[in-house]
Residue frames relative to the residue before (quaternion, step in Angstrom):
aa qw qx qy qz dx dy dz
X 1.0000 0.0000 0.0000 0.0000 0.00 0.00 0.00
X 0.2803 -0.8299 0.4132 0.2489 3.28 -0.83 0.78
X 0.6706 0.4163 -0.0123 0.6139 3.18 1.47 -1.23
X 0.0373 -0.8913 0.4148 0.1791 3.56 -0.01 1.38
X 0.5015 0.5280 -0.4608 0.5073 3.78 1.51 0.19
X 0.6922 0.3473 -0.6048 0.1856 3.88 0.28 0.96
X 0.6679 0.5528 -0.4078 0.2863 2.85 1.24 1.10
X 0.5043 -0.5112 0.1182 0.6859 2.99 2.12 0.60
X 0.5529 0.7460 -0.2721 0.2525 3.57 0.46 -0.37
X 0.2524 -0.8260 0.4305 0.2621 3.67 -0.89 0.39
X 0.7758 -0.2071 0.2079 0.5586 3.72 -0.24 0.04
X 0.7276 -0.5445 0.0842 0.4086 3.56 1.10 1.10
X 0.3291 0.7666 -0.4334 0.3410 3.55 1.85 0.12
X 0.5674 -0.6193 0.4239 0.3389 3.85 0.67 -0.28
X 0.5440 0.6625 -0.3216 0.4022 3.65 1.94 -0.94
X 0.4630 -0.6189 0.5482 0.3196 3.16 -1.16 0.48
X 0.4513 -0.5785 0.5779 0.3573 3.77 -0.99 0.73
X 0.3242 -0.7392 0.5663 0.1668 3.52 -1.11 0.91
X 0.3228 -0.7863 0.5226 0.0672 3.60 -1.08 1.10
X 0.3240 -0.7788 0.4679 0.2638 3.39 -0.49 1.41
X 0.7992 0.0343 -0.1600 0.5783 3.75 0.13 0.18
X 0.1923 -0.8354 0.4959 0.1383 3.69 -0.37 1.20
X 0.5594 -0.6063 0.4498 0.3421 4.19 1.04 0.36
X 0.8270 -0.2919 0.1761 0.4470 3.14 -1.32 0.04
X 0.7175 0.4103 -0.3554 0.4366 3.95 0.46 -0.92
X 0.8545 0.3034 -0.2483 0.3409 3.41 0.04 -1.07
X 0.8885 -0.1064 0.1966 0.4006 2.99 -1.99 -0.49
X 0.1434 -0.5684 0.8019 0.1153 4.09 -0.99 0.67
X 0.9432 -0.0184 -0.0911 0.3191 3.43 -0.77 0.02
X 0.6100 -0.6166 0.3483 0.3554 3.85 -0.44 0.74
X 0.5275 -0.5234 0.5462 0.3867 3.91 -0.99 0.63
X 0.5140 -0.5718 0.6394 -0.0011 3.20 -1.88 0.97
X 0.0278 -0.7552 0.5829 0.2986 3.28 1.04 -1.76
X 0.6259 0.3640 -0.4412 0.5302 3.89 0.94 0.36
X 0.3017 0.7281 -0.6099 0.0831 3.93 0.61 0.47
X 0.5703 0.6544 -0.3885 0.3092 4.01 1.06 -1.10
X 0.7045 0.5227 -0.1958 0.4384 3.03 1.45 -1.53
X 0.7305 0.3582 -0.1616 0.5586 4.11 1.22 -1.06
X 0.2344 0.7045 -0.5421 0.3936 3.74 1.03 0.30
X 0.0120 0.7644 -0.6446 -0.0079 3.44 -1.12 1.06
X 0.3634 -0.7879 0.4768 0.1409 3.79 -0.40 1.28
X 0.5182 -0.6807 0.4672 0.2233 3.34 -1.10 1.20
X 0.3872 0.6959 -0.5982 0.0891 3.30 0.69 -0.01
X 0.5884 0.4711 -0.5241 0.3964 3.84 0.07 -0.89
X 0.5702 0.4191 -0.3763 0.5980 4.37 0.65 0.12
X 0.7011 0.3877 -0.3409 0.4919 3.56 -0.06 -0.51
X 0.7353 0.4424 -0.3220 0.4000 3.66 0.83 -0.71
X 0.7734 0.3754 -0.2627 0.4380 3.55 1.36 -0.60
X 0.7469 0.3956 -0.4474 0.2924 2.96 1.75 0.25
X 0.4019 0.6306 -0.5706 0.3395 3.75 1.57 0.64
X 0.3515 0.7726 -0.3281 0.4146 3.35 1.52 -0.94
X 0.8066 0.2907 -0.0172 0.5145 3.55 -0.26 -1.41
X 0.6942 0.3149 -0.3566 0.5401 3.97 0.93 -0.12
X 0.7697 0.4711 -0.3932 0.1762 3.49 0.16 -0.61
X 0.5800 0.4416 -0.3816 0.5683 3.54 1.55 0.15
X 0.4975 0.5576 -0.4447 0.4939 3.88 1.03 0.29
X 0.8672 0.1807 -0.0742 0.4581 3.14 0.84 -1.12
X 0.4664 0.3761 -0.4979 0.6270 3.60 1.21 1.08
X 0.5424 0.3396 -0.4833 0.5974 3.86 0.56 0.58
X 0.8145 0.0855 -0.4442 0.3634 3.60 -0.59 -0.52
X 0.1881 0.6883 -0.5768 0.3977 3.91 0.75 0.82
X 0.7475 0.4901 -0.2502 0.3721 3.09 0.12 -2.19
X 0.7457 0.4905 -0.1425 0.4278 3.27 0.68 -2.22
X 0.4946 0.3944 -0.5041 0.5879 4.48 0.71 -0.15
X 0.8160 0.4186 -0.2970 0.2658 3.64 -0.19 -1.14
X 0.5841 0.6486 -0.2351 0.4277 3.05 1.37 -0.16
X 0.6502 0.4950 -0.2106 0.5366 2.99 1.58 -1.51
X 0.5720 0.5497 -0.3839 0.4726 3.86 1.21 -1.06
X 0.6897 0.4507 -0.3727 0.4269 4.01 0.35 -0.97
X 0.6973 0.4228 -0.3222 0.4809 3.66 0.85 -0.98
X 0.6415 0.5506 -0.3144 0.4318 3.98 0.79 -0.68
X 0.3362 -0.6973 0.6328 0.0193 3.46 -1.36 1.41
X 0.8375 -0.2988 0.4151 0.1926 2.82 -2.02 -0.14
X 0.7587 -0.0668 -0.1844 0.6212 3.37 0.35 1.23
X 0.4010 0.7506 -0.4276 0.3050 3.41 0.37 0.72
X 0.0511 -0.8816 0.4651 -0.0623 3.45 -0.45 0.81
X 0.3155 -0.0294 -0.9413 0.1166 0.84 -1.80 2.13
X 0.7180 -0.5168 0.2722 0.3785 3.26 -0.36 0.17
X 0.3060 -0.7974 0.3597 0.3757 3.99 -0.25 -0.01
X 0.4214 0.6226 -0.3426 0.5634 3.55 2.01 0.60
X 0.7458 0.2533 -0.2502 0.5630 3.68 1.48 -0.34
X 0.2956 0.5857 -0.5079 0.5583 3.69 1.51 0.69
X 0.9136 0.2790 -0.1110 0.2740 3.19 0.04 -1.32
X 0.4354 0.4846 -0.4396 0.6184 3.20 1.68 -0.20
X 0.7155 0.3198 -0.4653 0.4114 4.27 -0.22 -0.68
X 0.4786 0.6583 -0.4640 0.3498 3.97 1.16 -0.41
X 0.5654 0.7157 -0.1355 0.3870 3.13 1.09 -1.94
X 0.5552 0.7033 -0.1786 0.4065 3.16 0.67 -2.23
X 0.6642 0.6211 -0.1831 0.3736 3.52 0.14 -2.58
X 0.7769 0.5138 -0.2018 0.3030 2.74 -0.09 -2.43
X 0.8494 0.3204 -0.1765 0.3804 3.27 0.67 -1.57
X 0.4966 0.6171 -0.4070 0.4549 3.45 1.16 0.73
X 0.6355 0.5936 -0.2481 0.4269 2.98 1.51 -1.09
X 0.6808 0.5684 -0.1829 0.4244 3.40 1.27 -0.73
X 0.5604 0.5141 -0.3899 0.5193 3.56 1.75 -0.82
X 0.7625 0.4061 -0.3115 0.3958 3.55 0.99 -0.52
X 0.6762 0.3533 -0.5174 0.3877 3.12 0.86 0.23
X 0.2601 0.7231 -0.4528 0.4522 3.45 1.54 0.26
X 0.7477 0.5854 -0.1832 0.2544 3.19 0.51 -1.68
X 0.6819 0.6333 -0.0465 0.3631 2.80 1.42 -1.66
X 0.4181 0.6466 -0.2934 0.5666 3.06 1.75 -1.71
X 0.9251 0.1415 -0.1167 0.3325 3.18 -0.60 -1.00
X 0.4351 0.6641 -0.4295 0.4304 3.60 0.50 0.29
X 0.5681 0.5303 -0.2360 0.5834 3.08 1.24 -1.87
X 0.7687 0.2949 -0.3352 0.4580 3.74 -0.10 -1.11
X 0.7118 0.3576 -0.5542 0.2415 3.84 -0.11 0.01
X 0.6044 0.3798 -0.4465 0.5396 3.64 1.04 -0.59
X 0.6463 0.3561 -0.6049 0.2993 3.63 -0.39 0.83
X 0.2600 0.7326 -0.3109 0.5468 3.05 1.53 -0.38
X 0.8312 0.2393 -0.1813 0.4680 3.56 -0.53 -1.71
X 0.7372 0.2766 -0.3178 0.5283 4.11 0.76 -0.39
X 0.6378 -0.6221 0.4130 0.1886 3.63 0.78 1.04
X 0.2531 0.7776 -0.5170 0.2530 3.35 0.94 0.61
X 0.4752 -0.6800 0.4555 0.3230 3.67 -0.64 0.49
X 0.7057 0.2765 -0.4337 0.4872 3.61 0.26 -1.17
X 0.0775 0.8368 -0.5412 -0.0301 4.27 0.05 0.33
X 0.5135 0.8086 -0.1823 0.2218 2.90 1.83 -1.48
């Protein structure tokens, strides 16, 4: 080999050759080695967005199941895809309130609230 950086390598040390600007995939800015510790969690997003889905998607629940109970025999859409996009709803509606559940409990958690539990 003539050129040992076209195989990532440095002068045979085993290290990758570090890239001062790595483009769209890699690293933008060099490790710290204190990220675990300065990491900032998305929850306050995650909370406004189960918030902001789970009445979107416990209405169009309500409003498929509705349409499936009121829909006949040849009608279209079908009342097996009413009730499968009802279905669909429901079980979205539930990851967010899943979501919520537990969002809610880590930021009491993080401000040390007692009932956290």
């Amino acid at each position: 080999m003539s050129d040992d950086r076209s195989n990532g390598r440095s002068g045979g040390t085993g290290r990758p050759v570090p890239r001062a600007r790595s483009g769209m995939v890699g690293r933008r800015w060099p490790r710290t080695g204190t990220e675990p510790r300065t990491a900032q969690s998305p929850l306050g997003l995650r909370l406004l967005l189960s918030a902001v889905f789970l009445p979107l998607f416990l209405a169009a629940a309500s409003f498929f199941g509705v349409w499936a109970a009121r829909s006949g025999p040849g009608d279209s859409p079908d009342r097996v895809l009413l009730v499968a996009l009802a279905a669909a709803c429901a079980a979205l509606a539930l990851t967010a309130v899943v979501d919520l559940w537990v969002v809610v409990r880590r930021l009491r958690r993080e401000r040390g609230s007692p009932s956290a539990g």
